[in-house]
BABAMI-344398 format. One record per residue (C-alpha): x, y, z. Coordinates in Angstrom, 1 decimal. Layout:
BABAMI-344398
@X:X; Y:Y; Z:Z
...
***
This chain:
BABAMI-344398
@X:0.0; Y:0.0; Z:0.0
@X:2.9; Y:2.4; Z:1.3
@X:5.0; Y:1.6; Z:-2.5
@X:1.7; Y:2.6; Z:-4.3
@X:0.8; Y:5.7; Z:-2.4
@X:4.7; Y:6.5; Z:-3.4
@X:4.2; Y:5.8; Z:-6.9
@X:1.2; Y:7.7; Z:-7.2
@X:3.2; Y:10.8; Z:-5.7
@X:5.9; Y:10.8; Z:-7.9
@X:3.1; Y:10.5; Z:-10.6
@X:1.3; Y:13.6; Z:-9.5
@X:4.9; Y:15.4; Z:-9.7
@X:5.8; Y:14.1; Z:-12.5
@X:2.5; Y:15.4; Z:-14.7
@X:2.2; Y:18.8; Z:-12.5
@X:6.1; Y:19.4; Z:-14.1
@X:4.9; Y:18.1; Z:-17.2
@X:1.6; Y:20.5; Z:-17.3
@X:3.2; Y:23.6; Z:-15.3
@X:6.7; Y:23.9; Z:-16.0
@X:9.0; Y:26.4; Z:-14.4
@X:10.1; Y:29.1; Z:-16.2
@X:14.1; Y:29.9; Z:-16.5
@X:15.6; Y:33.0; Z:-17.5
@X:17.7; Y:32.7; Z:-20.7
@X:21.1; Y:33.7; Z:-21.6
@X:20.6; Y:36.3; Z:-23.5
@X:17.8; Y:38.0; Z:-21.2
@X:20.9; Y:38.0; Z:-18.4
@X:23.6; Y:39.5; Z:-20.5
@X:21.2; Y:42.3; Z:-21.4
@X:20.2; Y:43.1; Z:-18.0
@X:23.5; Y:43.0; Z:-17.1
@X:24.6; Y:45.3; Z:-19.8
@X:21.7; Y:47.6; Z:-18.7
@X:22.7; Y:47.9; Z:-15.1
@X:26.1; Y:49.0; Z:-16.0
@X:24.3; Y:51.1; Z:-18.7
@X:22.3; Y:52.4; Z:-15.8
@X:24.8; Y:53.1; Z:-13.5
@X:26.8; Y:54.9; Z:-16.2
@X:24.3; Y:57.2; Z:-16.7
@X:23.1; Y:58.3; Z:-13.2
@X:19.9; Y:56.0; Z:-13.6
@X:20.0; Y:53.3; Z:-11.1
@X:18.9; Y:53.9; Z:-7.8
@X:17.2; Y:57.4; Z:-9.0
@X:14.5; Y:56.4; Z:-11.8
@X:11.9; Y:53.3; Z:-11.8
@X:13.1; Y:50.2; Z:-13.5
@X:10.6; Y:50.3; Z:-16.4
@X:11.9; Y:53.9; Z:-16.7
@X:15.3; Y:52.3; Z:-17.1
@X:14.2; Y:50.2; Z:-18.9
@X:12.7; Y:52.5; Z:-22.1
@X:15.6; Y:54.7; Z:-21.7
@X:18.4; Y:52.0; Z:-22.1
@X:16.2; Y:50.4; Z:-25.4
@X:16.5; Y:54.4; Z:-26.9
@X:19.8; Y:54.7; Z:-26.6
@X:20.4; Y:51.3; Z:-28.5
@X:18.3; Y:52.2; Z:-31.0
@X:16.0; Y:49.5; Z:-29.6
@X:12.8; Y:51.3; Z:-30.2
@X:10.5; Y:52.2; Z:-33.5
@X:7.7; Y:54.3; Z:-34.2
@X:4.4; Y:52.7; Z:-34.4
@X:6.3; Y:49.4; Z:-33.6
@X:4.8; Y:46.8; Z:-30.5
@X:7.2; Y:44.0; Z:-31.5
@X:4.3; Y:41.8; Z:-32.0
@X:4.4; Y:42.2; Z:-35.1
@X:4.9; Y:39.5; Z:-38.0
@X:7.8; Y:40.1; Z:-40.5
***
């Protein structure tokens, strides 16, 4: 009874991992944030503006951002 109740747990597990999968952050995502807290601190920004302030100003300065562009488009 005790081996079934244990299979039936790692079961559960198993399709909950399956069905709700954790989310990871990606390289890329890291080396850009890292980039932008440097950028940040360059420029007088961090500690002194909101991040989503950062945030848009650090995408204009790359040359990140386009008029009448969401980024959902389709090219």
């Amino acid at each position: 009874m005790k081996r079934q109740w244990l299979a039936d747990m790692i079961f559960i597990e198993d399709e909950q991992r399956r069905i709700e999968p954790y989310t990871l952050q990606g390289e890329q995502s890291v080396m850009v944030q890292h980039d932008m807290g440097q950028w940040a601190k360059a420029n007088g920004m961090w500690g002194n503006s909101p991040y989503s302030h950062i945030v848009k100003a650090f995408a204009e300065a790359r040359g990140w951002t386009q008029e009448d562009f969401t980024g959902m488009e389709t090219i």
